[in-house]
C-alpha positions in Angstrom: 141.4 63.0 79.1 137.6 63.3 80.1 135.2 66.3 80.7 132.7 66.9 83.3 130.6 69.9 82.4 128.3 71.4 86.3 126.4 74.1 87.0 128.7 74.4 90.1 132.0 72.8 90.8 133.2 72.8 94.4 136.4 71.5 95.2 137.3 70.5 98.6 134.8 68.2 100.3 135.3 69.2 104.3 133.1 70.8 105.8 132.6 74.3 104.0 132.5 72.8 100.7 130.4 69.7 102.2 127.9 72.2 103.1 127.5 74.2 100.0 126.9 71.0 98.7 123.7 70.2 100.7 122.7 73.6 100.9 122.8 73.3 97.1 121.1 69.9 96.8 118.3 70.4 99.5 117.5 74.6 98.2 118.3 74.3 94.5 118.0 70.3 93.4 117.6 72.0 89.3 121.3 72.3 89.6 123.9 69.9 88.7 127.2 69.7 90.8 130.2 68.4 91.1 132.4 68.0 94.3 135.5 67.3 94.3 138.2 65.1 97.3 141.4 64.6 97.0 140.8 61.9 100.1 139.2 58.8 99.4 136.2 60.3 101.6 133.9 63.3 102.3 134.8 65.1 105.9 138.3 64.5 107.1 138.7 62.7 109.8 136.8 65.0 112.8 134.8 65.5 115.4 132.6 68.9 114.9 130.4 70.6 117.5 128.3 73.1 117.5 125.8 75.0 120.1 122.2 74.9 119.1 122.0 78.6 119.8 124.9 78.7 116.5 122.6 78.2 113.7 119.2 79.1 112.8 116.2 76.3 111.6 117.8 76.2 108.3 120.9 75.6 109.5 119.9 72.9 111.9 117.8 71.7 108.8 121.2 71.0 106.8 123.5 69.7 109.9 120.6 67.6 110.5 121.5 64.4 108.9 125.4 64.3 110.1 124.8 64.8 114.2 125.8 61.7 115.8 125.0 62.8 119.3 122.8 65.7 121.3 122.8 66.8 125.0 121.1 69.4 126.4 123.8 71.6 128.2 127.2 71.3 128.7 130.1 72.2 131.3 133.3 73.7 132.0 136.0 73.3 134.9 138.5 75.7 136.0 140.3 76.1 139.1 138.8 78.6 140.5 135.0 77.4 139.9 132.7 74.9 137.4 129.3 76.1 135.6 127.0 73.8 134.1 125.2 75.5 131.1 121.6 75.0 129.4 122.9 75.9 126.1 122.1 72.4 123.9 124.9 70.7 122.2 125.8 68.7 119.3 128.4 66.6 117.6 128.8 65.8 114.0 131.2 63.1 112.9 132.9 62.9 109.6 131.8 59.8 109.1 128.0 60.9 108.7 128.9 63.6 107.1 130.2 61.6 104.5 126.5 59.4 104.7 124.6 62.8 104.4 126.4 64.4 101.2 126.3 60.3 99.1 122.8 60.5 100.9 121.5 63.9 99.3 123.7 63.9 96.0 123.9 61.6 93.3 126.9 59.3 92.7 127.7 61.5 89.7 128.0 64.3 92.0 130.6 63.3 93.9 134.2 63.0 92.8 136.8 61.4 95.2 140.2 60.9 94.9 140.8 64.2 92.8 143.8 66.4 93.3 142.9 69.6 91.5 146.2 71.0 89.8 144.4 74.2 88.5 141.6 76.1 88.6 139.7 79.6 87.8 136.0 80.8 88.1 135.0 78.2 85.0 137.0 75.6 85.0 139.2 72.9 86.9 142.0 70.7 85.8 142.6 67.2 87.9 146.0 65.2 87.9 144.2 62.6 85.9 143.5 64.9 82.9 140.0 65.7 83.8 138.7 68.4 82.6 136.0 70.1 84.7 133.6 73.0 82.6 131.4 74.7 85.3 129.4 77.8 85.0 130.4 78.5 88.6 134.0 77.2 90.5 133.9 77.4 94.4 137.3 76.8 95.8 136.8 75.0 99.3 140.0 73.5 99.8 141.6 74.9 102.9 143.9 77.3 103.9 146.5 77.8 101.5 149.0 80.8 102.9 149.0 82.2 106.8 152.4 84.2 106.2 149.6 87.3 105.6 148.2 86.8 109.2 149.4 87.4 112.8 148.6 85.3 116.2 149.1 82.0 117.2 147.4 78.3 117.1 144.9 75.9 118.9 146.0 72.4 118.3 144.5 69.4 119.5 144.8 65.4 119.3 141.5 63.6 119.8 140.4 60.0 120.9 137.6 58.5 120.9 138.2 55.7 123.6 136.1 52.7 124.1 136.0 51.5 128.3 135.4 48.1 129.9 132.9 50.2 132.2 130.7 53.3 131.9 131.8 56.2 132.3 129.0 58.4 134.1 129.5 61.4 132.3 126.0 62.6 131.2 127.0 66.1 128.8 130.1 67.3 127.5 133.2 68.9 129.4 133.8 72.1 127.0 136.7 73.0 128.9 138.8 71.2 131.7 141.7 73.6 132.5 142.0 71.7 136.2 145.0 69.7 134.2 148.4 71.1 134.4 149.2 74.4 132.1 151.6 73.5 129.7 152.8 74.9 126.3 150.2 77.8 126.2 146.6 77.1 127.7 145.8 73.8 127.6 142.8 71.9 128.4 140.7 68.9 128.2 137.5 69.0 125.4 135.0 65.5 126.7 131.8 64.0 124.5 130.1 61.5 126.0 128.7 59.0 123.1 127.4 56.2 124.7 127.7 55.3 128.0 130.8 53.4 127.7 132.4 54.8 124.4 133.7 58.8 125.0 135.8 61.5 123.1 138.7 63.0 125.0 140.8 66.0 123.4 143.8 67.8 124.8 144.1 71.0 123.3 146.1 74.2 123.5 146.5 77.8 122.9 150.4 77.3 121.6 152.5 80.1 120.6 153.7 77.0 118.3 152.1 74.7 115.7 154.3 71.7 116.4 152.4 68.8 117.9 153.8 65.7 119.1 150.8 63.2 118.8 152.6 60.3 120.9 152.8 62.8 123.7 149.4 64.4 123.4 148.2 60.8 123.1 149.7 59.8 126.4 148.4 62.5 128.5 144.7 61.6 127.2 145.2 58.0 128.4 146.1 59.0 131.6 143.3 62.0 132.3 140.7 59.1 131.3 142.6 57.4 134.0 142.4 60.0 136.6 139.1 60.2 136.0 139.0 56.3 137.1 138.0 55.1 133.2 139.8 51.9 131.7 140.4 52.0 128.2 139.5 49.1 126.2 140.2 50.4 123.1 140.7 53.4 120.5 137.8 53.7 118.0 139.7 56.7 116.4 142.0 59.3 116.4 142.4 62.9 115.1 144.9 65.8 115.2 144.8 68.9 113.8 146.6 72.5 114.0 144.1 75.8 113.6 144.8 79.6 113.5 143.7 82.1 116.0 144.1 85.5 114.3 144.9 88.6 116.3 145.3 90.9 112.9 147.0 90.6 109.5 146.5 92.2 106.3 143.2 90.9 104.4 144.3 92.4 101.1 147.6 90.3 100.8 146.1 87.3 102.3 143.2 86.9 99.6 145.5 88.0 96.6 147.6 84.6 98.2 144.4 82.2 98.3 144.4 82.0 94.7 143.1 83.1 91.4 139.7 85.8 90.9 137.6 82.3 92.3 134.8 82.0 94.4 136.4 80.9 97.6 134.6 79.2 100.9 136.0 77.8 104.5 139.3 78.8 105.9 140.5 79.6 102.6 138.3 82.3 102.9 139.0 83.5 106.0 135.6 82.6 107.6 136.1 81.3 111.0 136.0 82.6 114.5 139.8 84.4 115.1 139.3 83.5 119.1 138.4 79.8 118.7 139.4 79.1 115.0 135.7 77.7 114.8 134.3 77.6 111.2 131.1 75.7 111.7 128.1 78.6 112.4 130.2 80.7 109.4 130.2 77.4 107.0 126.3 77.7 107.5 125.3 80.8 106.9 127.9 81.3 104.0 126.3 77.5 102.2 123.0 79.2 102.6 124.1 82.7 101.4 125.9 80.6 98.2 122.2 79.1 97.7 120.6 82.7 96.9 123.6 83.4 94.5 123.5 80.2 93.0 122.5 81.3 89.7 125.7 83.7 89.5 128.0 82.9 86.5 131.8 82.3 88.3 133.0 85.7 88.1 130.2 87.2 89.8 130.0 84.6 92.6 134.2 85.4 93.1 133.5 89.0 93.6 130.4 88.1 95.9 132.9 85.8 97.9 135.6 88.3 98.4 132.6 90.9 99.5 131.5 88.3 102.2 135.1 87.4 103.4 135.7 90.9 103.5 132.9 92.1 105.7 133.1 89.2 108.1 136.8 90.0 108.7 136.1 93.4 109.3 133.4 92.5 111.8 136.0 90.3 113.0 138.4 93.3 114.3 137.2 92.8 117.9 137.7 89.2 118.1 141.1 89.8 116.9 141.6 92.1 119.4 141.2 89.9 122.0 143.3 86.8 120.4 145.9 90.0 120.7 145.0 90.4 124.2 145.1 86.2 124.9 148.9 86.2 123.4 150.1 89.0 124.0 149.1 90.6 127.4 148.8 87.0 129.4 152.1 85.5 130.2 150.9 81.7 128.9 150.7 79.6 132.2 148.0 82.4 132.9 146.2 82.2 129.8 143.5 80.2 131.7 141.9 83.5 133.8 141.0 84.8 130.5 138.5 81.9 129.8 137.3 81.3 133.4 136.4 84.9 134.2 135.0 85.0 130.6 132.6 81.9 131.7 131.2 83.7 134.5 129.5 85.9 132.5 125.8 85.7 131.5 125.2 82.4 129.4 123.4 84.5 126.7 126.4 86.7 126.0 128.5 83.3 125.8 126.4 81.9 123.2 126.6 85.0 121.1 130.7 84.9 121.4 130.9 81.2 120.4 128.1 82.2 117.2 130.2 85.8 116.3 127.5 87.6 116.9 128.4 89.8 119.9 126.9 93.4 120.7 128.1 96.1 121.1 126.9 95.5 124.8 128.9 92.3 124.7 131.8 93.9 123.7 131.7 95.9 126.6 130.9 93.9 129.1 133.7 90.9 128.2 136.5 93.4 128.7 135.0 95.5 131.8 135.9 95.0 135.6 138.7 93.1 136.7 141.1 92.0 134.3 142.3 88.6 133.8 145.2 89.6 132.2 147.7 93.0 133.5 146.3 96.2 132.8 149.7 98.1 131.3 150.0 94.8 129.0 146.4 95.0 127.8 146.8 98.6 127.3 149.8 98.1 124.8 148.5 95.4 123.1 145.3 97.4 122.7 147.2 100.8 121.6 149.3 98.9 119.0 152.7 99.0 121.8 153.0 95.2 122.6 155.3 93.2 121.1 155.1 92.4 117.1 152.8 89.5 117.2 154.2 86.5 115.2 153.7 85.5 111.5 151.2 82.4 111.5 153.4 79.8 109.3 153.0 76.1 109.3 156.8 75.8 107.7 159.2 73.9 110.4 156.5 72.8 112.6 156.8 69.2 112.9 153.6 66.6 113.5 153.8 62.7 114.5 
């Protein structure tokens, strides 16, 4: 049995606790940490994007070092119309992310291949016996219980497809929902990389988790080949199944995430309830951890719960319209809610995608004509819809 005494321990090396870890390297470099993977690797296996108008200079400061690529606006496609927007763009692989954190922290800092088998707000125990003695525990690990939470899911498979040509796409496709609406709304999420390597995604808004990759997989191969690309290979592939929250009860879900730890990521709760996206929240809560830093781990837990808490109150709008998404659009018309969204002014749009809507805003994305039936909004919105469902990964089934 060994011991590693830290200032900080953070277990879970994605991207919340990847961040906390820079944040904490680059802002307070007199601290020792420790972060801890149960993967042989930093990061997952992901692509991760973010608007430039997401994050402040500090922010962009810490991403810095794990973009792969830039453009300097972006697109979507629906049936009714396309838009081409300024707004810049960026994509982080996991792969660099994994460079940045062995880049900025010492080889004693980083601990891979750890499964953590308990923990409090001191102290860690590993599968191997270690024994980890911290001042501060920050538990970064993921989700750990959605029974507490209501909506549905965004799942996705990824590709990143090499061609024998180029492919003449010049910014990213946000959104292609000109393919055909199945299971949910579905489109097509496109990165251009090089000029003859790019990233194609089919995702959905799925009243189900299940994914079945092979099929997924298929119908990527043949929108590149719509689109008149030949693939001459697959650099890699990803899947994943997210949340999109439409209401729940905070109180039982953090009593579930674990013991009275700090806590960071989705097992915290901080991500976008709309589009299940954790990037801009990951920032500002690594930088937020920085200014607490010197908290022993019982202070920083209660500071964590007080963040998670506020953003998920702030959140009660975005829920409302995940409510509105699944419960007032029958799902091959889930699409109208995102293209008469997108016709709004581009400012407002980057606001929604950072979660930092006004009051304005608010107003605005749910006045004139609805994309959705008025009688169903109106239930949904009183509380008189149906019973939205349980968010439970049990049963699904992944390939």
């Amino acid at each position: 049995m060994s011991a590693r005494p830290c200032d900080i321990a953070i277990l879970g090396g994605g991207l919340a606790g990847g961040l906390i870890a820079l944040a904490l390297a680059r802002h307070r470099p007199d601290l020792s940490l420790l972060l801890t993977e149960q993967d042989t690797h930093f990061g997952g296996n992901h692509v991760w994007s973010f608007f430039g108008s997401d994050v402040g200079r500090d922010g962009r400061a810490l991403l810095a070092d794990a973009v792969e690529a830039a453009w300097p606006g972006y697109e979507v496609r629906f049936p009714a119309f396309e838009r081409a927007l300024g707004t810049s763009y960026y994509a982080m692989t996991s792969e660099r992310f994994d460079a940045a954190l062995r880049a900025a922290l010492p080889a004693s800092a980083l601990l891979t291949g750890a499964r953590v088998l308990a923990a409090d707000a001191r102290s860690a125990t590993l599968a191997d016996g270690t024994q980890i003695a911290a001042r501060a525990v920050i538990d970064a690990r993921g989700i750990r219980n959605l029974g507490h939470l209501t909506g549905g899911w965004q799942k996705f498979v990824g590709r990143r497809l090499k061609l024998s040509v180029p492919h003449g796409v010049d910014r990213p496709i946000i959104m292609d929902a000109t393919v055909e609406q199945l299971d949910g709304y579905r489109f097509v999420y496109v990165l251009p990389f090089a000029e003859d390597e790019i990233f194609i995604e089919d995702t959905y808004y799925s009243d189900s988790a299940t994914i079945d990759q092979d099929v997924l997989s298929q119908r990527i191969d043949d929108y590149a080949r719509r689109r008149g690309w030949t693939i001459a290979g697959v650099v890699s592939e990803e899947q994943g199944v997210l949340p999109v929250v439409s209401g729940g009860d905070f109180d039982a879900f953090w009593r579930s995430t674990g013991k009275d730890m700090a806590r960071a990521g989705a097992r915290a709760g901080l991500f976008h309830a709309v589009t299940s996206y954790s990037l801009p929240d990951a920032v500002r809560y690594a930088l937020a951890v920085v200014r607490r830093a010197d908290c022993g781990g019982e202070e920083l837990a209660r500071f964590s719960e007080d963040y998670a808490r506020k953003h998920w109150k702030r959140s009660s709008y975005l829920r409302q319209l995940t409510a509105m998404l699944y419960g007032a659009a029958a799902p091959v018309d889930r699409y109208k809610v995102l293209e008469r969204f997108y016709r709004l002014d581009e400012k407002l749009v980057e606001r929604f995608y950072a979660g930092r809507s006004t009051a304005f805003d608010k107003i605005r994305i749910l006045s004139g004509k609805p994309p959705v039936p008025v009688l169903a909004a109106m239930r949904v919105l009183g509380g008189f819809g149906d019973k939205p469902q349980a968010l439970s990964l049990a049963g699904t089934r992944t390939k």
